[in-house]
mmCIF file of the N, C-alpha and C atoms, coordinates in Angstrom:
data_MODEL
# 
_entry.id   MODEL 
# 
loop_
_atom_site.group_PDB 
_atom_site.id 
_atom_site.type_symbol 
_atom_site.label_atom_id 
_atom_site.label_alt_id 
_atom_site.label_comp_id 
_atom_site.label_asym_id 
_atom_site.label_entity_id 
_atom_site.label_seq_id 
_atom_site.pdbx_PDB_ins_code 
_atom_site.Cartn_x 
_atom_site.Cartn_y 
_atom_site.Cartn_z 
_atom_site.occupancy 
_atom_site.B_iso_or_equiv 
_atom_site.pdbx_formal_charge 
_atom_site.auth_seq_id 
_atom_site.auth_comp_id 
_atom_site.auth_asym_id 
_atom_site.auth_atom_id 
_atom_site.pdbx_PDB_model_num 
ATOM 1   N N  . UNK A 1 1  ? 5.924   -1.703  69.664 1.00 0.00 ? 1  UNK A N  1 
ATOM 2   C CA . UNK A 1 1  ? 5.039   -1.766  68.526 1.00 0.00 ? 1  UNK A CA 1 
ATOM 3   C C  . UNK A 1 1  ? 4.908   -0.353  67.945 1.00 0.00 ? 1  UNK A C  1 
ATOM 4   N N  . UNK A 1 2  ? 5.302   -0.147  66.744 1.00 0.00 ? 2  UNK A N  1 
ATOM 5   C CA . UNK A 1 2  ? 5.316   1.201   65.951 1.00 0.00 ? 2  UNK A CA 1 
ATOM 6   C C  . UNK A 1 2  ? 3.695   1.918   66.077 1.00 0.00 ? 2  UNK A C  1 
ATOM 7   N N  . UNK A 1 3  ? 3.420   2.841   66.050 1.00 0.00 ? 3  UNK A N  1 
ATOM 8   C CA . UNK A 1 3  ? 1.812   3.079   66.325 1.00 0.00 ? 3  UNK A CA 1 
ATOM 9   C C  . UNK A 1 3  ? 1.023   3.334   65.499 1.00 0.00 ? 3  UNK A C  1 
ATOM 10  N N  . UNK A 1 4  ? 1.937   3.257   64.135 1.00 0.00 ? 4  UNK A N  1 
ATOM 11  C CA . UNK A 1 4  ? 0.640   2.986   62.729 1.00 0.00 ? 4  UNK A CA 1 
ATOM 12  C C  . UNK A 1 4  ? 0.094   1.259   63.079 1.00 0.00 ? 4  UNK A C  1 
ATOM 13  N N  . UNK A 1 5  ? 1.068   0.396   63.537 1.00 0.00 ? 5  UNK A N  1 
ATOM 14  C CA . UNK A 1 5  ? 0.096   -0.922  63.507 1.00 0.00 ? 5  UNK A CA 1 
ATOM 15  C C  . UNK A 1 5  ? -0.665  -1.098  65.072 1.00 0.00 ? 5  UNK A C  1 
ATOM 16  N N  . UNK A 1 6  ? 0.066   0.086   66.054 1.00 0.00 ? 6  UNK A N  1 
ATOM 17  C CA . UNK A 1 6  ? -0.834  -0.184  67.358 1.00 0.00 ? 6  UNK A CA 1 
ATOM 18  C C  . UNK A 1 6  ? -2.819  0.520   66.620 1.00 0.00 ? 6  UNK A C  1 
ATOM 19  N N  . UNK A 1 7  ? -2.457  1.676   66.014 1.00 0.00 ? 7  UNK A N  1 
ATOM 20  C CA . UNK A 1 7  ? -3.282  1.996   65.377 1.00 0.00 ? 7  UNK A CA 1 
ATOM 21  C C  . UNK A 1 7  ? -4.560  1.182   64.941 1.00 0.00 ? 7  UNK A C  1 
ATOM 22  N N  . UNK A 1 8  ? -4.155  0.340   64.103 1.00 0.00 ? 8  UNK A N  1 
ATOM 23  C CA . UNK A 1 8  ? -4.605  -0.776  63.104 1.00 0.00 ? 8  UNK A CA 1 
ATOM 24  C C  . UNK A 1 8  ? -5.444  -1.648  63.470 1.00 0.00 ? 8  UNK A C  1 
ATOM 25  N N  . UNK A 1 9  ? -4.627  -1.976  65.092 1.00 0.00 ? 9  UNK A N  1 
ATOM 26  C CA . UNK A 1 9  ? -4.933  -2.904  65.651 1.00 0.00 ? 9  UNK A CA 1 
ATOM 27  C C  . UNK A 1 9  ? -5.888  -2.537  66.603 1.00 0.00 ? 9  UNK A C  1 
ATOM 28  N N  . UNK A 1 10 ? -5.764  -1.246  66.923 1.00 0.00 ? 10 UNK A N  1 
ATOM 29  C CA . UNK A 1 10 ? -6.907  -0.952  67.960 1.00 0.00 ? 10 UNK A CA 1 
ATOM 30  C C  . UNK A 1 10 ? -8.424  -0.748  66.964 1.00 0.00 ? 10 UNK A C  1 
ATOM 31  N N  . UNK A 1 11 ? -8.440  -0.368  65.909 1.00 0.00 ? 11 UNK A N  1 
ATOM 32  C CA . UNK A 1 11 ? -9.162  -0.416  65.045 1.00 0.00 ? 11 UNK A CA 1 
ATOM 33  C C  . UNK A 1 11 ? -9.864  -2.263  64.231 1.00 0.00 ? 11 UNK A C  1 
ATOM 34  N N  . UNK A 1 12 ? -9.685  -2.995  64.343 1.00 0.00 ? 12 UNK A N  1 
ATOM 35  C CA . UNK A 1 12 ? -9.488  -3.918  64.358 1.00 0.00 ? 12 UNK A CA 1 
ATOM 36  C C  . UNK A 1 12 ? -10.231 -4.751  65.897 1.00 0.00 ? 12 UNK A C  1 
ATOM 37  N N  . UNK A 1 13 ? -9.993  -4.654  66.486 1.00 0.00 ? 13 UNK A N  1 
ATOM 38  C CA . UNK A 1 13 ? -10.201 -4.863  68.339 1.00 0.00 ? 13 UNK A CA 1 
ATOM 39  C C  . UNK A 1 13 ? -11.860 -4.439  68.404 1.00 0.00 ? 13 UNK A C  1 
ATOM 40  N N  . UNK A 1 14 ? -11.531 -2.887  68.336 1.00 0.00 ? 14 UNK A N  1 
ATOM 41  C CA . UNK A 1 14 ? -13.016 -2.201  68.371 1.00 0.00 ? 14 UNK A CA 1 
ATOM 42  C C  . UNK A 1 14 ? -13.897 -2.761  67.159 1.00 0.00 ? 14 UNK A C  1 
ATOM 43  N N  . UNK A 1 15 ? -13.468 -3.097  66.288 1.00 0.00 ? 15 UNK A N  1 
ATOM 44  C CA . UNK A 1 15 ? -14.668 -3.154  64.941 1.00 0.00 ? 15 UNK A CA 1 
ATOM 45  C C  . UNK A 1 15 ? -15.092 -4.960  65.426 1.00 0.00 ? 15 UNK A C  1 
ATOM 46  N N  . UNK A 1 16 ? -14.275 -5.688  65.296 1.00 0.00 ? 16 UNK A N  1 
ATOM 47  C CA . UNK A 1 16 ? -14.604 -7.015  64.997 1.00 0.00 ? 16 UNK A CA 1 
ATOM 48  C C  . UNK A 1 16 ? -14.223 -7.898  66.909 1.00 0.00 ? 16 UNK A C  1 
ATOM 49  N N  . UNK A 1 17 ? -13.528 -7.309  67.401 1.00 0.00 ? 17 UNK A N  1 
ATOM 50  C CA . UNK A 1 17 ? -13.334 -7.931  68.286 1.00 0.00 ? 17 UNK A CA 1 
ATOM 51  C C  . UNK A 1 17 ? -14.465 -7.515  69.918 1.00 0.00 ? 17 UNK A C  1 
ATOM 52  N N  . UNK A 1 18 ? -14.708 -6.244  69.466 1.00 0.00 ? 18 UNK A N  1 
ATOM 53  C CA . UNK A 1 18 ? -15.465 -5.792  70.639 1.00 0.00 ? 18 UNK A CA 1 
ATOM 54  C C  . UNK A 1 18 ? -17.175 -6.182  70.205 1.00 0.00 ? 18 UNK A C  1 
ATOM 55  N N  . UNK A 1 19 ? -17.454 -6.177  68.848 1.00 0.00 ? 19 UNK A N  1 
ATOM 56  C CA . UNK A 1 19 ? -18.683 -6.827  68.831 1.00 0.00 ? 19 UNK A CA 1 
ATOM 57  C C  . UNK A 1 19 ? -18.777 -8.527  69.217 1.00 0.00 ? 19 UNK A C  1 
ATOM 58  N N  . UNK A 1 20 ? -17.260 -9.509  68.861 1.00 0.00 ? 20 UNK A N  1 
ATOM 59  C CA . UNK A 1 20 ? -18.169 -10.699 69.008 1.00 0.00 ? 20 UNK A CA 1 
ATOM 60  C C  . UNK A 1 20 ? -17.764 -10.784 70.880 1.00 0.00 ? 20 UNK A C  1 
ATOM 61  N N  . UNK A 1 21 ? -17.046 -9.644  71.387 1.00 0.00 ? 21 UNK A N  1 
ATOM 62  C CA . UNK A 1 21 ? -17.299 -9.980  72.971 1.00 0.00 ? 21 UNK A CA 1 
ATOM 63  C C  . UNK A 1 21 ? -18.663 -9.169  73.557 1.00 0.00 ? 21 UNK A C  1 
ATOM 64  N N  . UNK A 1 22 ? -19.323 -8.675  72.887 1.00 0.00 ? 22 UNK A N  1 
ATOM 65  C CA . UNK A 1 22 ? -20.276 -8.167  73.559 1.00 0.00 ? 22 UNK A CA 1 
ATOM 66  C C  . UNK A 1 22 ? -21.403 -9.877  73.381 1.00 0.00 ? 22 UNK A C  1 
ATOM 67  N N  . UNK A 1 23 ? -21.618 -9.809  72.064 1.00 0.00 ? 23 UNK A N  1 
ATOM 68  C CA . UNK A 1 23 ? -22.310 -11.310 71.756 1.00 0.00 ? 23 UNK A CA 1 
ATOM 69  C C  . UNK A 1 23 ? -22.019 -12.515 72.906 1.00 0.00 ? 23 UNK A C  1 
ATOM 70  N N  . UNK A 1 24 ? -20.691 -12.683 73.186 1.00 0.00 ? 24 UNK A N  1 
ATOM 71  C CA . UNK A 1 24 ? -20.362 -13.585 74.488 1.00 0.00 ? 24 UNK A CA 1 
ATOM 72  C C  . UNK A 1 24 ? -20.753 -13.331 75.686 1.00 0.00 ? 24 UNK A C  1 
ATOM 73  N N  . UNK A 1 25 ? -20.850 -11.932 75.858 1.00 0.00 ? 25 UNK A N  1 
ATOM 74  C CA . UNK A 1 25 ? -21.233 -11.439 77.368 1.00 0.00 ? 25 UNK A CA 1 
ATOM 75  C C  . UNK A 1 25 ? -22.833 -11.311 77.542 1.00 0.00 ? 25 UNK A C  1 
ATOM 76  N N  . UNK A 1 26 ? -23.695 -11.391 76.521 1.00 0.00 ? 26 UNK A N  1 
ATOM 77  C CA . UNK A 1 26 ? -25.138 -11.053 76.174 1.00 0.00 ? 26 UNK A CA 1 
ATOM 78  C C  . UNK A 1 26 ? -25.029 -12.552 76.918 1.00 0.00 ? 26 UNK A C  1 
ATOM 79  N N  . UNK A 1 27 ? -24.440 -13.897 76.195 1.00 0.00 ? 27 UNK A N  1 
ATOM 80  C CA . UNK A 1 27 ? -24.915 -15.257 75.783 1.00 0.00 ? 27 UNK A CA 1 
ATOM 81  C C  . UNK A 1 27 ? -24.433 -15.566 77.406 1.00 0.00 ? 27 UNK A C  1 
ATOM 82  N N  . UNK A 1 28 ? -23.751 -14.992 77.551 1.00 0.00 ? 28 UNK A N  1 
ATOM 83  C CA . UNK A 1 28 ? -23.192 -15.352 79.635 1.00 0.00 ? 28 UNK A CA 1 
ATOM 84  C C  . UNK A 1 28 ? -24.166 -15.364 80.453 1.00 0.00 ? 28 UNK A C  1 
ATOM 85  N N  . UNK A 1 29 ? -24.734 -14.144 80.224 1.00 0.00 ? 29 UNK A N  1 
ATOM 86  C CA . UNK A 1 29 ? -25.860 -13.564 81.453 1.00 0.00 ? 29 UNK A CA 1 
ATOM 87  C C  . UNK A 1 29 ? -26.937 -14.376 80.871 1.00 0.00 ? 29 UNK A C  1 
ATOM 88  N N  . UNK A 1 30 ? -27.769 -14.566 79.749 1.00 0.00 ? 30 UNK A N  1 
ATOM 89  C CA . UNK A 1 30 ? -28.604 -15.463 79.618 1.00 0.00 ? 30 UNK A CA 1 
ATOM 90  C C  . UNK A 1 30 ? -28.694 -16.824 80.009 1.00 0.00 ? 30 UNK A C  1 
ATOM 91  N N  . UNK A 1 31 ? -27.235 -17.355 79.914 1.00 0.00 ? 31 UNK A N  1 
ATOM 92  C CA . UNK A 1 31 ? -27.058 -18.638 80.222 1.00 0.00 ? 31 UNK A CA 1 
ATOM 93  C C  . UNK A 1 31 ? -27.082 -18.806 81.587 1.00 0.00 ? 31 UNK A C  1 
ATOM 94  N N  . UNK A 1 32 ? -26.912 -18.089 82.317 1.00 0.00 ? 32 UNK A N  1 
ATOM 95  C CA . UNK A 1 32 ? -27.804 -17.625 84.008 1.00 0.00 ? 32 UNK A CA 1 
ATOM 96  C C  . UNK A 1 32 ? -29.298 -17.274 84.377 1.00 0.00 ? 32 UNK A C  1 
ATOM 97  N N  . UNK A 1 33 ? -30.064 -17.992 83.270 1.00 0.00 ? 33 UNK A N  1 
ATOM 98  C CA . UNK A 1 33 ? -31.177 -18.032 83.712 1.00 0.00 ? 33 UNK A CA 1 
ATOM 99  C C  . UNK A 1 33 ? -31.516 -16.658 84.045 1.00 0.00 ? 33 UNK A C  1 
ATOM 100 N N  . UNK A 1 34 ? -31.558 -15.511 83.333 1.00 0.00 ? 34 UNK A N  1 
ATOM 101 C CA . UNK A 1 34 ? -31.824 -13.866 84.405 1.00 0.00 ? 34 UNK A CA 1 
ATOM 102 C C  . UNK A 1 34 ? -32.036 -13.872 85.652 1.00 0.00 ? 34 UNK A C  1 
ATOM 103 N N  . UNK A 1 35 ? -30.416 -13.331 86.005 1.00 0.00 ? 35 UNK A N  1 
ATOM 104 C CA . UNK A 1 35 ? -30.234 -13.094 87.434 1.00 0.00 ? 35 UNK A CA 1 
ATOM 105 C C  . UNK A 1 35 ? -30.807 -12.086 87.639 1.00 0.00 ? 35 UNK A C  1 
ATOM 106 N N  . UNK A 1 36 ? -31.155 -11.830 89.218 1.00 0.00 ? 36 UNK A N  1 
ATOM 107 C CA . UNK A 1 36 ? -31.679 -10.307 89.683 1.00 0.00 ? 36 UNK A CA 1 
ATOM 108 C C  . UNK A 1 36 ? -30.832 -9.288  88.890 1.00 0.00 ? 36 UNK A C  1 
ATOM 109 N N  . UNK A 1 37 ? -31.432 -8.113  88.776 1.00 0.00 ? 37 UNK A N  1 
ATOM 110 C CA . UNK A 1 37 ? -31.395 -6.985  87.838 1.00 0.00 ? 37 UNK A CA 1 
ATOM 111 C C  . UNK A 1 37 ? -29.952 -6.568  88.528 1.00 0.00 ? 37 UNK A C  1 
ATOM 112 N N  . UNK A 1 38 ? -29.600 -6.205  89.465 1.00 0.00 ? 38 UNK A N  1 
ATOM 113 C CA . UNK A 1 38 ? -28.486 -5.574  90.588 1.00 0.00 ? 38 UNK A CA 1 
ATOM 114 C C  . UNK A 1 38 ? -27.237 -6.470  90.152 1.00 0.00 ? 38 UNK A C  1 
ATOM 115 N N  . UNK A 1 39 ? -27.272 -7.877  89.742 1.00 0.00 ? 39 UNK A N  1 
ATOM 116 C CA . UNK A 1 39 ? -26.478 -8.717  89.792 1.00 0.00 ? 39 UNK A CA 1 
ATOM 117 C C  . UNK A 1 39 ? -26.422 -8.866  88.297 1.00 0.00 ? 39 UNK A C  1 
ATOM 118 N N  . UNK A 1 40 ? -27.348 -9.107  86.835 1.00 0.00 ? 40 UNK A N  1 
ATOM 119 C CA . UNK A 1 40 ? -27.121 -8.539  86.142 1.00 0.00 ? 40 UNK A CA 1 
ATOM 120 C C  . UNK A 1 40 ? -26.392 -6.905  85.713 1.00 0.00 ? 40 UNK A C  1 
ATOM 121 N N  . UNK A 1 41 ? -26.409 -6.115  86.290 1.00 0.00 ? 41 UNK A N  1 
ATOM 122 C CA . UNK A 1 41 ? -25.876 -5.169  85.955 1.00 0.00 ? 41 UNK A CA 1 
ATOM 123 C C  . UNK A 1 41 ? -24.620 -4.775  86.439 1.00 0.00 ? 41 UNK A C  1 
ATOM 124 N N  . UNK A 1 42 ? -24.412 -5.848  86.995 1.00 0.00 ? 42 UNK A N  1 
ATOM 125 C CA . UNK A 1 42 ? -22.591 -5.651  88.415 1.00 0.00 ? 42 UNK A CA 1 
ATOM 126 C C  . UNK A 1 42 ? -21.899 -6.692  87.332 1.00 0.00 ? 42 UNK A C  1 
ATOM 127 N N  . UNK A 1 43 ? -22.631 -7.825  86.749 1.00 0.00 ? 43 UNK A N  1 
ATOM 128 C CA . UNK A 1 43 ? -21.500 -8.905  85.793 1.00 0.00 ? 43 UNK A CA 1 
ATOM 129 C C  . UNK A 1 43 ? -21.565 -7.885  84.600 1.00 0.00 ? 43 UNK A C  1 
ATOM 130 N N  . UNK A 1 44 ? -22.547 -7.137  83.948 1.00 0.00 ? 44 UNK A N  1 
ATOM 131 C CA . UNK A 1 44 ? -21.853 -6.527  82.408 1.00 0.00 ? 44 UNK A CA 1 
ATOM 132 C C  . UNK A 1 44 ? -20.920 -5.203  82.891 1.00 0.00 ? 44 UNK A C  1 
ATOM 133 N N  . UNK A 1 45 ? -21.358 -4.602  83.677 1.00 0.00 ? 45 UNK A N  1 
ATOM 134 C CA . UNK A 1 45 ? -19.798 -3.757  84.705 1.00 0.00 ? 45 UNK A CA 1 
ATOM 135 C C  . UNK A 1 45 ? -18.547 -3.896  84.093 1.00 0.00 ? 45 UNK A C  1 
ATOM 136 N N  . UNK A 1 46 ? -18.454 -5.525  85.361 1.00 0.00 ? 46 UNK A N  1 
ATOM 137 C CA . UNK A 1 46 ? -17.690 -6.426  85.230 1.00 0.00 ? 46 UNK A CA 1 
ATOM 138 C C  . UNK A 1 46 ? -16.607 -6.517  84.181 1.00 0.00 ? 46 UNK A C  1 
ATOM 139 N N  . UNK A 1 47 ? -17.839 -7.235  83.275 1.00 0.00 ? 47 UNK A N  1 
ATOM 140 C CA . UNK A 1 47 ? -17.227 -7.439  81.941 1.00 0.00 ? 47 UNK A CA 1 
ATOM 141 C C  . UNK A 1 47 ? -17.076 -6.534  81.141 1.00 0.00 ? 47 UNK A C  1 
ATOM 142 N N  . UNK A 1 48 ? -17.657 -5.077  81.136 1.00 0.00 ? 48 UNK A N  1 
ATOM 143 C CA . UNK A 1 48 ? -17.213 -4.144  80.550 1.00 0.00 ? 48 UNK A CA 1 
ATOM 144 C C  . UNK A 1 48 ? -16.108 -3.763  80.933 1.00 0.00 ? 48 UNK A C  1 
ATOM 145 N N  . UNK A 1 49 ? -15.331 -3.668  81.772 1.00 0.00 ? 49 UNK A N  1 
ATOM 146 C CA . UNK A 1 49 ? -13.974 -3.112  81.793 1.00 0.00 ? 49 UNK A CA 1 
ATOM 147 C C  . UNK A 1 49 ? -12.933 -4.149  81.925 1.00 0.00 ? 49 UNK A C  1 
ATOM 148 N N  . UNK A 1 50 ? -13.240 -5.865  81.888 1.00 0.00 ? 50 UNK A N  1 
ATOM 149 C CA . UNK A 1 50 ? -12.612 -6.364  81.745 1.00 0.00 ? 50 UNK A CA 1 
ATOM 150 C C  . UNK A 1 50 ? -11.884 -6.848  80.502 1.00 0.00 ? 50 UNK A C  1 
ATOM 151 N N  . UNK A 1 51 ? -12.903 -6.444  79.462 1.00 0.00 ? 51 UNK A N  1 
ATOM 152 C CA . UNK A 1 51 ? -12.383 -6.683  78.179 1.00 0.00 ? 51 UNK A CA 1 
ATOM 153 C C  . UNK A 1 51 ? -11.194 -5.713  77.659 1.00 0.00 ? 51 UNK A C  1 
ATOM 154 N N  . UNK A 1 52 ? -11.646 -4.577  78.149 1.00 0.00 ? 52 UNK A N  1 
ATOM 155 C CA . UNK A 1 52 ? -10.354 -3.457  77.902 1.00 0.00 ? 52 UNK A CA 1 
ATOM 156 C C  . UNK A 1 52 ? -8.727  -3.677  78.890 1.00 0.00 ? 52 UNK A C  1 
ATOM 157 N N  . UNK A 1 53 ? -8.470  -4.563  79.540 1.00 0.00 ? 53 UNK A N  1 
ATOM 158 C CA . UNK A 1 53 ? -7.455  -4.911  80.163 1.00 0.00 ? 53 UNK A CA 1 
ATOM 159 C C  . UNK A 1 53 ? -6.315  -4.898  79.464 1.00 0.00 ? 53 UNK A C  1 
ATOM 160 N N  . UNK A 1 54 ? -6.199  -6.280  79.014 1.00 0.00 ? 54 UNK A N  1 
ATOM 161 C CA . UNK A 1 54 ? -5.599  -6.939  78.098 1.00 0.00 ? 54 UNK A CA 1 
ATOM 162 C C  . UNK A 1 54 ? -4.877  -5.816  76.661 1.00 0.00 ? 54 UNK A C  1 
ATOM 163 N N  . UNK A 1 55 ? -6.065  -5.083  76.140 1.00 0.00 ? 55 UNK A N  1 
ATOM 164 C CA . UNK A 1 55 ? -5.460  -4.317  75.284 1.00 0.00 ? 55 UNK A CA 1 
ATOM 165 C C  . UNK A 1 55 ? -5.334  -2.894  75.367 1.00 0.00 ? 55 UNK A C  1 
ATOM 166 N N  . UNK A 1 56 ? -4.446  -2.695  77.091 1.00 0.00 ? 56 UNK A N  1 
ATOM 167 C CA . UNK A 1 56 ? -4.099  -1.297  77.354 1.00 0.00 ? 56 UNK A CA 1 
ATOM 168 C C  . UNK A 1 56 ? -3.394  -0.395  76.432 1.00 0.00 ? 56 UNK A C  1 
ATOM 169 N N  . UNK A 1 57 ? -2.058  -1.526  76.542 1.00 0.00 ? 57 UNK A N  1 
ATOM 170 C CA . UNK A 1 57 ? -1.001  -1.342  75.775 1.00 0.00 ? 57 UNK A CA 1 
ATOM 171 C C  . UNK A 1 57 ? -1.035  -0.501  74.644 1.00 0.00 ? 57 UNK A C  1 
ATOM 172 N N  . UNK A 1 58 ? -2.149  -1.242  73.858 1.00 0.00 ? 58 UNK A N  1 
ATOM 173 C CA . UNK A 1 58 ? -2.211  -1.286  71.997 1.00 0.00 ? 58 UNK A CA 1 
ATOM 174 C C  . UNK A 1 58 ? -3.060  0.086   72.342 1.00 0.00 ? 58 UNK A C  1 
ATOM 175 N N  . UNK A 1 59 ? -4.259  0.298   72.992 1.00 0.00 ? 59 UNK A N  1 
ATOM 176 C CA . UNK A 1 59 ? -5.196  1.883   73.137 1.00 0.00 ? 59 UNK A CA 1 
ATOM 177 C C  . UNK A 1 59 ? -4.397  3.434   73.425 1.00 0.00 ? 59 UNK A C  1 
ATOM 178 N N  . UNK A 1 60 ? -3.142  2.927   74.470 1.00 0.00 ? 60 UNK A N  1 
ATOM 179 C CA . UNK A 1 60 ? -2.942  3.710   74.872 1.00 0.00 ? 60 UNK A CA 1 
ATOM 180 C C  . UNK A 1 60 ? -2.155  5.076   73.484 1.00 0.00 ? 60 UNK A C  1 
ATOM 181 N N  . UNK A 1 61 ? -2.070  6.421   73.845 1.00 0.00 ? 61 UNK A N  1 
ATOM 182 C CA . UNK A 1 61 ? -1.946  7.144   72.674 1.00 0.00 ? 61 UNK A CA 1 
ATOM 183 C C  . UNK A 1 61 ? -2.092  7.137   71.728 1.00 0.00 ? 61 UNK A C  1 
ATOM 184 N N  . UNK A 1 62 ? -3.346  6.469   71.181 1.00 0.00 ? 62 UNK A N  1 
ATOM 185 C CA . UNK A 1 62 ? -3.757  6.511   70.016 1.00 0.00 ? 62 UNK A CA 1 
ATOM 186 C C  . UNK A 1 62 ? -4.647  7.451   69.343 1.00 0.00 ? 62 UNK A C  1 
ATOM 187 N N  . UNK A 1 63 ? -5.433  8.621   70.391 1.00 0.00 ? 63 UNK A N  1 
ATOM 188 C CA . UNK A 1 63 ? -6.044  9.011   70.170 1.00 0.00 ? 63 UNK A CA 1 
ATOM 189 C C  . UNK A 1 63 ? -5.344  11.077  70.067 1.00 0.00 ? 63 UNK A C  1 
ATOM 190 N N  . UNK A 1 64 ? -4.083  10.388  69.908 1.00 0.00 ? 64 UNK A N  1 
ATOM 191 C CA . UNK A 1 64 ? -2.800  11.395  69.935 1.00 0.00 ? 64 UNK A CA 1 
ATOM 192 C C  . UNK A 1 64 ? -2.184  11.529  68.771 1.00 0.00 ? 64 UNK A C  1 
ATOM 193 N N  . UNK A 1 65 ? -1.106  12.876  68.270 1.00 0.00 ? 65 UNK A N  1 
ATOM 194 C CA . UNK A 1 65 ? -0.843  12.505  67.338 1.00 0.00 ? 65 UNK A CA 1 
ATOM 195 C C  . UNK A 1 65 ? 0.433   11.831  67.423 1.00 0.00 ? 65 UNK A C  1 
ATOM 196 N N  . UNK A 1 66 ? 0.746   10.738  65.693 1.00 0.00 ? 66 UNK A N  1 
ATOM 197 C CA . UNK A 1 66 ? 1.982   10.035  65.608 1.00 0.00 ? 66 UNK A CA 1 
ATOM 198 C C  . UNK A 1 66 ? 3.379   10.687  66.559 1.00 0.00 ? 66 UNK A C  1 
ATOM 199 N N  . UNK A 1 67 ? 4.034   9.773   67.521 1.00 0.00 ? 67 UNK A N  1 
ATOM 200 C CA . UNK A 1 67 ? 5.073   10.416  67.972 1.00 0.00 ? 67 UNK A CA 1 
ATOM 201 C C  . UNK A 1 67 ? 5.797   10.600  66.726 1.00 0.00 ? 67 UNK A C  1 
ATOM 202 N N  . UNK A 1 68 ? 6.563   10.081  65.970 1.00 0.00 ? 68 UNK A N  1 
ATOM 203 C CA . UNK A 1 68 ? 7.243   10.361  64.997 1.00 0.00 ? 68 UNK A CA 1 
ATOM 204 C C  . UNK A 1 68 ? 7.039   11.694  64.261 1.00 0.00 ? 68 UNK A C  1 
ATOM 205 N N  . UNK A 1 69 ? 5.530   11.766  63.981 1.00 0.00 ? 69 UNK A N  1 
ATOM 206 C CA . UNK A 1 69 ? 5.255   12.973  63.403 1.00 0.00 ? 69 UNK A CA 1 
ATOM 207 C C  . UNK A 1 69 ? 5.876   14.438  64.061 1.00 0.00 ? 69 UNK A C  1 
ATOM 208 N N  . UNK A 1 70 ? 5.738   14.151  65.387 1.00 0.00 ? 70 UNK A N  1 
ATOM 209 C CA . UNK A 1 70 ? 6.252   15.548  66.225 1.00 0.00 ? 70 UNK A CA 1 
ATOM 210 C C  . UNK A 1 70 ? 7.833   15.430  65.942 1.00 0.00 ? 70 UNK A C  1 
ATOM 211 N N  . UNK A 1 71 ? 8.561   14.513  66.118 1.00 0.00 ? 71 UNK A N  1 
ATOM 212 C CA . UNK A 1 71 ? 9.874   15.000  65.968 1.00 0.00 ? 71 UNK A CA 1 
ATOM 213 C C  . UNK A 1 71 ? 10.058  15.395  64.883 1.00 0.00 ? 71 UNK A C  1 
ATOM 214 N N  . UNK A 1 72 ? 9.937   14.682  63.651 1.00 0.00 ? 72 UNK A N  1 
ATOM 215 C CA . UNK A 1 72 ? 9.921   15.307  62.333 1.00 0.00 ? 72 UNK A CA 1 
ATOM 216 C C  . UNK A 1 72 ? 9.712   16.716  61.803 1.00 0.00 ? 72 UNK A C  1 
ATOM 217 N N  . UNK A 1 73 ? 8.447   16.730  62.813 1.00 0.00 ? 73 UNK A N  1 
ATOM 218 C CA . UNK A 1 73 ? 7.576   18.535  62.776 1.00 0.00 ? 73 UNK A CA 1 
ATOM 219 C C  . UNK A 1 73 ? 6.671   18.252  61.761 1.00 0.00 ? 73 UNK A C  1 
ATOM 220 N N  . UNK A 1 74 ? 5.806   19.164  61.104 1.00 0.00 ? 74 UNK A N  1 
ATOM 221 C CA . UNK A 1 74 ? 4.543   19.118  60.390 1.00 0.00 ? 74 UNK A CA 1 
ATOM 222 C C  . UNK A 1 74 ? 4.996   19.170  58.918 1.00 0.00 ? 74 UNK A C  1 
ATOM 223 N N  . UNK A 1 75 ? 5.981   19.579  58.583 1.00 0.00 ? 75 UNK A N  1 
ATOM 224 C CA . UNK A 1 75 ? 6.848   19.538  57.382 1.00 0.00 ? 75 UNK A CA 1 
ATOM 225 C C  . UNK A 1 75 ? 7.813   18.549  57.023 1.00 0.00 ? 75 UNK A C  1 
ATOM 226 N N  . UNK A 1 76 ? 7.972   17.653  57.650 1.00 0.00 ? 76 UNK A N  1 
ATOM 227 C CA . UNK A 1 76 ? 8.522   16.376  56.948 1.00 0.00 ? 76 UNK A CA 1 
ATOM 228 C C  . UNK A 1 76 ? 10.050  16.671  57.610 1.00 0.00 ? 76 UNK A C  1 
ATOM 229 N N  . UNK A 1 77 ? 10.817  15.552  56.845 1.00 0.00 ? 77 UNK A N  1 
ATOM 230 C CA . UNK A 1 77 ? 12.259  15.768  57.694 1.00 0.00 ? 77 UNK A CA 1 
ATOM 231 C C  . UNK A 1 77 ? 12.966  16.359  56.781 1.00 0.00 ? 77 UNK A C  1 
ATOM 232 N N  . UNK A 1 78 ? 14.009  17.407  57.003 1.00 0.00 ? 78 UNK A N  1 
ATOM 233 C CA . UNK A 1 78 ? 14.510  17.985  56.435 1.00 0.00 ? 78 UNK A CA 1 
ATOM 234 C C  . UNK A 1 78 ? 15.990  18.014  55.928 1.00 0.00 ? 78 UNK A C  1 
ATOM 235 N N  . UNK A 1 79 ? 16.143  18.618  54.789 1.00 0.00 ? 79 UNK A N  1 
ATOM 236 C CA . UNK A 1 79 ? 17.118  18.300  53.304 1.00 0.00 ? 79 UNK A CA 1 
ATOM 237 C C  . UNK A 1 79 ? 18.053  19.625  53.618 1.00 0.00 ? 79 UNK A C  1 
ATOM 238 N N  . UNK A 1 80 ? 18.880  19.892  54.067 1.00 0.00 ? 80 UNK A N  1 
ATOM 239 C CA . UNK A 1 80 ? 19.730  21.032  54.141 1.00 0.00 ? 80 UNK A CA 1 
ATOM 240 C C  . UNK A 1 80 ? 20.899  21.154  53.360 1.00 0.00 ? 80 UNK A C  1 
ATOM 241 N N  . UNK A 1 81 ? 20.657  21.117  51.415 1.00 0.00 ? 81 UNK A N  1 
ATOM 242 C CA . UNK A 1 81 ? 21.335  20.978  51.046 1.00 0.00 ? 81 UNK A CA 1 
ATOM 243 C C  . UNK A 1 81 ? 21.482  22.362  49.800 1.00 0.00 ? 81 UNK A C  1 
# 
């Protein structure tokens, strides 16, 4: 996956996808009747690092610059004519 759309997509994930899983994980633990506090706080843990699994892949070097950009160099690709 080129990393302007891993980019995109991690942007995308975080904006719209990480709010409606927090909403699911709120509606989980409620739907357990409030468990003890210890056991509430071991399932959102839990589920906090389980949501980031799945989209290692797409996070990983993103917070790097474009590989492409480095080979190119900071000046674009060059015309030796």
């Amino acid at each position: 996956m080129e990393y302007r759309t891993r980019k995109r997509l991690s942007l995308l994930i975080l904006l719209v996808g990480l709010p409606l899983y927090i909403v699911a994980a709120v509606s989980l633990v409620n739907w357990l009747d409030r468990p003890p506090i210890w056991l509430e706080f071991l399932v959102y843990v839990g589920l906090g690092v389980v949501w980031a699994l799945p989209f290692r892949k797409v996070f990983r070097g993103i917070g790097q610059a474009d590989p492409a950009e480095r080979e190119r160099g900071p000046e674009g690709p060059r015309d030796d004519r």
